[in-house]
C-alpha positions as CSV (number, residue, x, y, z in Angstrom):
1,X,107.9,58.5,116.1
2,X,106.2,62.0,116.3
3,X,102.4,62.6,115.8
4,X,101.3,63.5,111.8
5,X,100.0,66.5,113.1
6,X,103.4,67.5,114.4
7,X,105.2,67.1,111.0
8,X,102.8,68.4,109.1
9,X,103.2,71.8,111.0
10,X,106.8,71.3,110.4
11,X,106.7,70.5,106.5
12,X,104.3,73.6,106.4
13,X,106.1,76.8,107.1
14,X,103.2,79.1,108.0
15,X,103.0,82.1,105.4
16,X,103.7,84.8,107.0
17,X,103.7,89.1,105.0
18,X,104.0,92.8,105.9
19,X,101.6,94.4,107.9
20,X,100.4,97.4,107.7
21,X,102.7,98.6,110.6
22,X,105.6,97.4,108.5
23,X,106.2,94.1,110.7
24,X,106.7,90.9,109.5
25,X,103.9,88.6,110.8
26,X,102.0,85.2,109.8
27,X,99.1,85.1,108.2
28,X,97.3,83.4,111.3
29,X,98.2,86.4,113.5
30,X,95.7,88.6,112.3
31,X,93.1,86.1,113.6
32,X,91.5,85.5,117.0
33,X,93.5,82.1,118.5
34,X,91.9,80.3,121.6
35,X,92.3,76.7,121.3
36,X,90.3,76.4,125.1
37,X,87.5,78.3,123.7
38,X,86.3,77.6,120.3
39,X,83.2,79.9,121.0
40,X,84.9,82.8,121.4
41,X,87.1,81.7,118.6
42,X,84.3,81.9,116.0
43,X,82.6,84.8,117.6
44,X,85.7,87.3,116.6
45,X,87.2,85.7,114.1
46,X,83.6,86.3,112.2
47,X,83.6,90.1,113.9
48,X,86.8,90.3,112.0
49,X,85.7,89.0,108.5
50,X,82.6,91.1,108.8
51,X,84.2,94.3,109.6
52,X,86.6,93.3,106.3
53,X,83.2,93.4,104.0
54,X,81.9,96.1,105.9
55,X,83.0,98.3,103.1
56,X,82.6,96.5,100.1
57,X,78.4,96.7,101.2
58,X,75.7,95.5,103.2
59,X,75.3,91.8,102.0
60,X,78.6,90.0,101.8
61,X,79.3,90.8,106.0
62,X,76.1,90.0,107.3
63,X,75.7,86.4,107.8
64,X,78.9,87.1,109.8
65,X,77.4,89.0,111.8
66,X,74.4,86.8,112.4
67,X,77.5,83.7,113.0
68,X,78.8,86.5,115.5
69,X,75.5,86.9,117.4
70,X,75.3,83.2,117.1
71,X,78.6,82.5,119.3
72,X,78.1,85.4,121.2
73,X,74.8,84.2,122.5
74,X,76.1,80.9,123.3
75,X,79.1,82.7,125.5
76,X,76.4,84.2,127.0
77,X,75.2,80.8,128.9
78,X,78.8,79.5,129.4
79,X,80.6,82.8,130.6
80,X,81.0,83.2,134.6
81,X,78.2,86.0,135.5
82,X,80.7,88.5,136.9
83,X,79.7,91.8,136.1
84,X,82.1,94.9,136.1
85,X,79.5,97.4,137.7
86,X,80.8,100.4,135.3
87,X,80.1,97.6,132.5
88,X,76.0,97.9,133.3
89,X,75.6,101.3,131.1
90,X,75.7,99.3,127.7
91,X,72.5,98.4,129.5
92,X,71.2,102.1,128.2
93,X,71.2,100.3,124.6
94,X,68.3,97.7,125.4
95,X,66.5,100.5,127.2
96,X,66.9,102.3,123.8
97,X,65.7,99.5,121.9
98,X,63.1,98.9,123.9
99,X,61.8,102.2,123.6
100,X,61.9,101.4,119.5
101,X,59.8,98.4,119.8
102,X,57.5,100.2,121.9
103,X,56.9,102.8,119.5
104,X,55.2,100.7,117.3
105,X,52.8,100.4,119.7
106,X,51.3,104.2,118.4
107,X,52.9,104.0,114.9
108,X,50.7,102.8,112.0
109,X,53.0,102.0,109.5
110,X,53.5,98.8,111.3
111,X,55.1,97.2,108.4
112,X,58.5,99.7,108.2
113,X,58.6,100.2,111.3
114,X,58.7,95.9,111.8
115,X,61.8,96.3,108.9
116,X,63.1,99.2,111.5
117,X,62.8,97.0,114.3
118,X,64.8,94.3,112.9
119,X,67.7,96.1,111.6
120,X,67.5,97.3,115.0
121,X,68.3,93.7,117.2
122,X,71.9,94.3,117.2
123,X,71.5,97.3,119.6
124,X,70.2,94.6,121.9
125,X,72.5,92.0,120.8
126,X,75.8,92.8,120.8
127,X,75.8,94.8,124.1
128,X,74.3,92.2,126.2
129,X,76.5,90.0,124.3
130,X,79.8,92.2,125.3
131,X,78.6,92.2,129.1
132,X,80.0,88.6,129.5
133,X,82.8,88.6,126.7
134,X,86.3,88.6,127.7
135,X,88.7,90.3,125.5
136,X,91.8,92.1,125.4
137,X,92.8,95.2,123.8
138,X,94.8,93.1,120.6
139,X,92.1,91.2,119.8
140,X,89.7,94.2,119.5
141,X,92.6,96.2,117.6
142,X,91.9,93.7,114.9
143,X,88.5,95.0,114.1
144,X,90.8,98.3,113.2
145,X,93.1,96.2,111.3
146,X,90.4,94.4,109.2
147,X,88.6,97.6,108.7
148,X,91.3,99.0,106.9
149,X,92.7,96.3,105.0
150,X,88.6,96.6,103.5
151,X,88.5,100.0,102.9
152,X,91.7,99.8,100.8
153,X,89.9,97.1,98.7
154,X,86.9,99.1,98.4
155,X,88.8,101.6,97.4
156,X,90.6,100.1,94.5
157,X,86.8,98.9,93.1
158,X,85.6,102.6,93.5
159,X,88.2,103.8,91.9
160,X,87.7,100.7,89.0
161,X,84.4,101.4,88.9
162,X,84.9,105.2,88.5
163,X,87.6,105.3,85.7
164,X,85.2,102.3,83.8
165,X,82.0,104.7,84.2
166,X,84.2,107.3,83.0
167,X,85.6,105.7,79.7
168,X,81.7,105.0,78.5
169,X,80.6,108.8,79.2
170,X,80.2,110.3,76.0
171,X,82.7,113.6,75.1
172,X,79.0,115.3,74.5
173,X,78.3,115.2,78.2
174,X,80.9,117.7,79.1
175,X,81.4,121.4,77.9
176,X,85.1,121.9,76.0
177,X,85.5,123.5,72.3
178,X,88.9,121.1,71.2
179,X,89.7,118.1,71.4
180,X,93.1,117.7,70.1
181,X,95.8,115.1,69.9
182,X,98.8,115.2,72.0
183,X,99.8,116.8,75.2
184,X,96.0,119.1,75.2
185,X,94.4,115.9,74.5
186,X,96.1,114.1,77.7
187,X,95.4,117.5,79.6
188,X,91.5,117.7,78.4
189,X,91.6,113.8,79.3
190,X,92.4,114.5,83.0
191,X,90.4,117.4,83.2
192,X,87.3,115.7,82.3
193,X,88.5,112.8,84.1
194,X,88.4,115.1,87.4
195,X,85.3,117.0,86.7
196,X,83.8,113.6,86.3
197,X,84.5,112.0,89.8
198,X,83.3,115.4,91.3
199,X,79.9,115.3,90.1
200,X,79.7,111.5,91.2
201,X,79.6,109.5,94.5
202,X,82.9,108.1,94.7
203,X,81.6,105.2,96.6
204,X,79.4,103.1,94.9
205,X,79.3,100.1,97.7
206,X,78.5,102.3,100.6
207,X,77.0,105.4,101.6
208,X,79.9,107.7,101.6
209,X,79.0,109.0,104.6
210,X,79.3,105.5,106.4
211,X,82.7,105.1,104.4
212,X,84.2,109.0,105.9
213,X,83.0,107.3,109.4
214,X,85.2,104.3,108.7
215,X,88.1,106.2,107.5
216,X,88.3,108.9,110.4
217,X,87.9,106.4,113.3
218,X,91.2,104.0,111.8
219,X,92.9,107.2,110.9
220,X,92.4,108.2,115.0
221,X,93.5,104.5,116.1
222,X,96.4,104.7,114.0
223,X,97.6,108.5,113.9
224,X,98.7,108.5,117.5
225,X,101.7,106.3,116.9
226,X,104.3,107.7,114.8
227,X,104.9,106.7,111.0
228,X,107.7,104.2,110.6
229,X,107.6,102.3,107.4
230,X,106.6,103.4,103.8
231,X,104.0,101.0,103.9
232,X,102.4,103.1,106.7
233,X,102.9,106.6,104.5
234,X,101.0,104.7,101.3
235,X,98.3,103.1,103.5
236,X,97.7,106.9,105.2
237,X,98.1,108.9,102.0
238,X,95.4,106.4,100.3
239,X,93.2,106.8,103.5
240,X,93.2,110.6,102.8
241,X,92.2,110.9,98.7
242,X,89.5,108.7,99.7
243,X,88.1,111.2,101.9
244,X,89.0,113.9,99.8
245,X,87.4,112.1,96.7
246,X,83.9,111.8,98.7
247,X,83.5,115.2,99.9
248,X,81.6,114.6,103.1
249,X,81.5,118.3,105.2
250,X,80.8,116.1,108.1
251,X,84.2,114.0,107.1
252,X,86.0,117.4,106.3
253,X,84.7,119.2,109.7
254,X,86.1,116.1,111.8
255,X,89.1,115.5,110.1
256,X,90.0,119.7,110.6
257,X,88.9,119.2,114.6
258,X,91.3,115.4,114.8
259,X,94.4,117.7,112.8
260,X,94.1,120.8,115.2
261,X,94.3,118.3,118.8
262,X,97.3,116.8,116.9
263,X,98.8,120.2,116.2
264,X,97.9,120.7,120.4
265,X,99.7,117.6,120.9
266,X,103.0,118.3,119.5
267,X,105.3,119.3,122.0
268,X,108.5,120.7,120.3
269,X,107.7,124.3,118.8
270,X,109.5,123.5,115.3
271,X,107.3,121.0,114.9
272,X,104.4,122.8,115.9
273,X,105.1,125.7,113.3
274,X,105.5,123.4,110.5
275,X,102.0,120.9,111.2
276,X,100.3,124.2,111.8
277,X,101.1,125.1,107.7
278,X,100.4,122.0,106.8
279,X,97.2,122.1,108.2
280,X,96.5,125.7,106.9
281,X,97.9,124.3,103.1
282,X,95.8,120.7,103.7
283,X,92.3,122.8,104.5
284,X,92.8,125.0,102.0
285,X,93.1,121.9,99.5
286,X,90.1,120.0,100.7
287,X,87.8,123.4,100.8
288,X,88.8,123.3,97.3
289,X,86.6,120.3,96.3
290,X,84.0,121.5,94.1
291,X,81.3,119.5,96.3
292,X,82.6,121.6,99.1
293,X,81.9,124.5,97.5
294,X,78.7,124.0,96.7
295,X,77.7,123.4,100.4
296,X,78.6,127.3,100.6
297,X,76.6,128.4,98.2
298,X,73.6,126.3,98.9
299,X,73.7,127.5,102.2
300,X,73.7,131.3,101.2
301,X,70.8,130.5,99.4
302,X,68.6,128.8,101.8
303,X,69.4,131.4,103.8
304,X,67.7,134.2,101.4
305,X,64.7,131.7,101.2
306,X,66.1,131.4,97.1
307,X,66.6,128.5,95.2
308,X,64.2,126.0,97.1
309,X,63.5,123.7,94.1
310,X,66.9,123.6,92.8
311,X,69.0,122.2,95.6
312,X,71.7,120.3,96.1
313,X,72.6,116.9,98.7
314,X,74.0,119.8,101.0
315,X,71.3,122.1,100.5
316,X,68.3,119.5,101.0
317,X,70.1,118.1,104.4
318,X,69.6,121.7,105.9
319,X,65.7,121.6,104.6
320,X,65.6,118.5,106.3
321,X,66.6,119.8,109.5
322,X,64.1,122.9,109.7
323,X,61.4,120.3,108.8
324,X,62.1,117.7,111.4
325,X,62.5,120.9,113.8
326,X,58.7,122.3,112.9
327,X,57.8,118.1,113.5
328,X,59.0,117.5,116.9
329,X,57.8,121.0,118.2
330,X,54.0,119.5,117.3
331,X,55.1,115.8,118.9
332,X,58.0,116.4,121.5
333,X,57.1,113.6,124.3
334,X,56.1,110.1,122.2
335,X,57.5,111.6,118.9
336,X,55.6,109.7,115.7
337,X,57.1,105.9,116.2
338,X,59.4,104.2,114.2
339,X,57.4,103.2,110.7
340,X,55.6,106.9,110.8
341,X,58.5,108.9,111.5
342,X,59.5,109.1,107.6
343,X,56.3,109.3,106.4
344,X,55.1,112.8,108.4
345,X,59.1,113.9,107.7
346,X,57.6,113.1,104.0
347,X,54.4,115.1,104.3
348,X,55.9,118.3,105.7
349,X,58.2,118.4,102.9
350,X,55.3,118.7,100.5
351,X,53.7,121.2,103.3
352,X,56.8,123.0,103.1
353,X,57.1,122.9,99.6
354,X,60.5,121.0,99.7
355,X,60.2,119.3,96.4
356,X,63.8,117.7,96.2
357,X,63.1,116.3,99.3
358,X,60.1,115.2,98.9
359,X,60.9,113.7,95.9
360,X,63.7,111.5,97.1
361,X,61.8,110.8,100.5
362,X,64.9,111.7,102.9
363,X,64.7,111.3,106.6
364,X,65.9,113.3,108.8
365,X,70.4,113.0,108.1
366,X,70.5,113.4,111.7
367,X,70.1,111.0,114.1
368,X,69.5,113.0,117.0
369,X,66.3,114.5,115.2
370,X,65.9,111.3,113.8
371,X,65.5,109.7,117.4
372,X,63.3,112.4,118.5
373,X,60.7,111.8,115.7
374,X,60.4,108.5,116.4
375,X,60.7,107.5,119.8
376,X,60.1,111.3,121.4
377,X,62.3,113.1,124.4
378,X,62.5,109.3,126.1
379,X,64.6,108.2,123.2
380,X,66.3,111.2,122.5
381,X,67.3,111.2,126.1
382,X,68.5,107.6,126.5
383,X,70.6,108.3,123.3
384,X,72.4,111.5,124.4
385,X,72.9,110.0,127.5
386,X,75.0,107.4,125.7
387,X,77.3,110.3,124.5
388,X,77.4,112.3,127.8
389,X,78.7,108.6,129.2
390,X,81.0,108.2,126.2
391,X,82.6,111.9,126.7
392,X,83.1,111.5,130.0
393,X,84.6,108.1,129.8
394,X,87.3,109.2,126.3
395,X,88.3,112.3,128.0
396,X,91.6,110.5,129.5
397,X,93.7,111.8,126.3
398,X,93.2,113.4,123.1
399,X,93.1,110.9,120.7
400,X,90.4,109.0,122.3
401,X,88.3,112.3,122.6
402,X,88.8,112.8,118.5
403,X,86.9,109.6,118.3
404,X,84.3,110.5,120.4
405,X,84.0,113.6,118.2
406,X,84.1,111.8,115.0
407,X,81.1,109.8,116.3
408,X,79.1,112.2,117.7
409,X,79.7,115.0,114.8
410,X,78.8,111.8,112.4
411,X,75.5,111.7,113.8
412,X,74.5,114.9,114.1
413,X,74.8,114.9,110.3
414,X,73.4,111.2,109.3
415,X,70.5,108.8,110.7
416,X,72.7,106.4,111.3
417,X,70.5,104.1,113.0
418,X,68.3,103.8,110.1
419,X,70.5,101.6,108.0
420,X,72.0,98.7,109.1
421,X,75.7,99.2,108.3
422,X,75.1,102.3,110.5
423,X,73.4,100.2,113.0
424,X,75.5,97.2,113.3
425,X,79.0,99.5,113.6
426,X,77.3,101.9,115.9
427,X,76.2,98.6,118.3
428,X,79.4,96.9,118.7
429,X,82.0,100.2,118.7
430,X,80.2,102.2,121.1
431,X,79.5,99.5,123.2
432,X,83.5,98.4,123.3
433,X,84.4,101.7,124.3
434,X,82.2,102.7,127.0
435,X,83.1,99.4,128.9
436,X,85.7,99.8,132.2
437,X,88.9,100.1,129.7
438,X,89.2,102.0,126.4
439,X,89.7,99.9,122.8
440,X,92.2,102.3,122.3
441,X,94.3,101.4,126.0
442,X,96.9,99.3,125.6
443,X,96.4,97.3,128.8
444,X,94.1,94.1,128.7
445,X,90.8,94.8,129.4
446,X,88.6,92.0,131.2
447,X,84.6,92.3,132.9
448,X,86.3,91.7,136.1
449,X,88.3,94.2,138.2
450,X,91.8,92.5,138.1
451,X,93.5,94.1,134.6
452,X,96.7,92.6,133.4
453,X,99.5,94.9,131.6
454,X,99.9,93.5,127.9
């Protein structure tokens, strides 16, 4: 007589849909399956979940990511100690941490720059952690695969939430002489409908800037196969009115660099002629966006010295530059530490008479500056030293050089490592791909020399 376990796996036929590559697969696929190693097991499985929520805000991933560091940790005293030696520069992100906690050594805002500290573990974490895990290039494509599947759920709820906003907005709020019944009134609907979503953050769970960072690095996993289902062209076409709908520049800079090495890419001539109007046709489109525009003009302005206490998001990130600029010049070696950093940024805003940014208390949108200010050239230097590495080691193709652009461009116009969904994504991608074999390879890639074809 068989085993119960045996017929109940064949009474249950496993459940099995439509990815998002248009293949039929069970539902158990997408997860991480190891039955000789239920550490590991746990420790991706809850990478995977966690980068699912990562979208939908800050909360509902995070004790998976503290389950992750959990199992991780624990690898860490069962794995073999065989070290890849080009594996030993994720190394450079516990120097950088160090240098964080060592700042608030000078800093006297002890207790945000204890809050700054914390958010900050998983740059020591999750490296150390990835020195002695063992994974191959399918089970790290997953993070990819559960990032998207959350950013189309997150988009669905901003788009709820948006047309629900929208529907308790009074008429009153918005300049138009008729309202009629009819065809005008459906017309006048749509129109307000649009003006609406353009004056607001789209995203409402996450920073929208964190969100355009999301979205660019699946679109560059995913673009450089060819599209072969429908499911593919929805999933892609949903992917782009998200970005267009938040109007990042940063977003809208990348995306035009990622379209142009894809035009570069294209081999045949016909082919060529025709992605090079779509291109021309698709910027045109997106420097349409009202938000966009506005960028323009607040950048005209600041440059005539007019218009300093009426600026907009765009506008106030450039003020924020110059004043971070002025900062470092008067600190440049130990910058101000990590809980004073924000506050001097603060007080030469009021020096500088930057009232919208003083008001709102921004730091610096650039993490770069952001670095400088608070841990001074050491920090700086350890972090562009992370990028050098990371250029040097993406330049084997195209595609994986578009994401190293989409990560440094993101940077240099957001303090990512400020927040924690910046943090905690910036600590386990960059990490994956600077170790021996790309994320994006298709071979298995393993922290010891042998490598296996997949």
């Amino acid at each position: 007589m068989k085993p119960y376990s045996i017929l109940l796996k064949e009474r249950i036929k496993p459940t099995k849909i439509v990815n998002i590559r248009g293949k039929i697969v069970e539902i158990s696929d997408f997860f991480y399956k190891d039955e000789s190693d239920l550490v590991l097991t746990i420790f991706w499985n809850s990478l995977y979940i966690a980068f699912f929520l990562l979208p939908l805000g800050i909360n509902l991933p995070t004790p998976f990511f503290i389950a992750a560091i959990i199992f991780g940790g624990i690898n860490i005293f069962k794995s073999p100690k065989n070290f890849v030696p080009s594996n030993k520069v994720l190394l450079l992100f516990p120097v950088y941490f160090l240098l964080i906690a060592l700042s608030l050594i000078y800093t006297e805002n002890i207790s945000d720059g204890f809050k700054i500290f914390q958010r900050s573990l998983t740059l020591f974490l999750f490296p150390v952690i990835f020195l002695f895990v063992k994974e191959d290039a399918s089970s790290v494509r997953k993070l990819f695969d559960f990032l998207l599947v959350g950013l189309i759920v997150s988009f669905f709820i901003n788009f709820y939430f948006t047309i629900y906003d929208f529907t308790m907005v009074e008429k009153s709020d918005f300049v138009f002489n008729d309202w009629e019944e009819g065809v005008s009134s459906v017309i006048e609907r749509i129109s307000l409908g649009t003006q609406y979503i353009f004056e607001t953050d789209f995203s409402k769970l996450v920073n929208p800037n964190y969100v355009s960072l999301y979205i660019l690095l699946v679109l560059s996993f995913y673009l450089k196969k060819k599209l072969k289902s429908r499911i593919q062209l929805l999933v892609l076409t949903i992917l782009f009115l998200y970005l267009f709908l938040m109007a990042s520049p940063a977003a809208y800079l990348i995306l035009f660099i990622m379209s142009l090495i894809l035009v570069f890419n294209i081999k045949d001539r016909s082919q060529k002629y025709i992605v090079c109007m779509l291109l021309i046709l698709g910027t045109v489109v997106f420097l349409k966006n009202p938000r966009i525009a506005d960028f323009y003009a607040s950048a005209e302005e600041l440059e005539n010295n007019s218009g300093i206490h009426r600026v907009t998001v765009e506008k106030s990130r450039l003020l924020t530059w110059n004043a971070s600029i002025q900062l470092i010049k008067e600190a440049p070696i130990f910058g101000y530490g990590i809980g004073d950093a924000n506050d001097v940024l603060i007080e030469k805003y009021k020096e500088l008479d930057y009232f919208s940014n003083y008001q709102n208390k921004y730091n610096a949108h650039n993490q770069f500056l952001q670095t400088w200010l608070q841990t001074g050239i050491f920090g700086f230097g350890i972090l562009i030293s992370v990028f050098i590495l990371l250029a040097l080691r993406m330049k084997r193709s195209r595609n994986e050089f578009s994401v190293f652009l989409i990560l440094f461009i993101s940077l240099l116009f957001e303090s990512m490592l400020v927040r924690f969904n910046g943090i905690v994504f910036f600590s386990i991608i960059v990490p994956l791909l600077l170790k021996k074999r790309s994320i994006l390879s298709s071979r298995i890639i393993r922290n010891h020399p042998t490598t296996i074809d997949s």
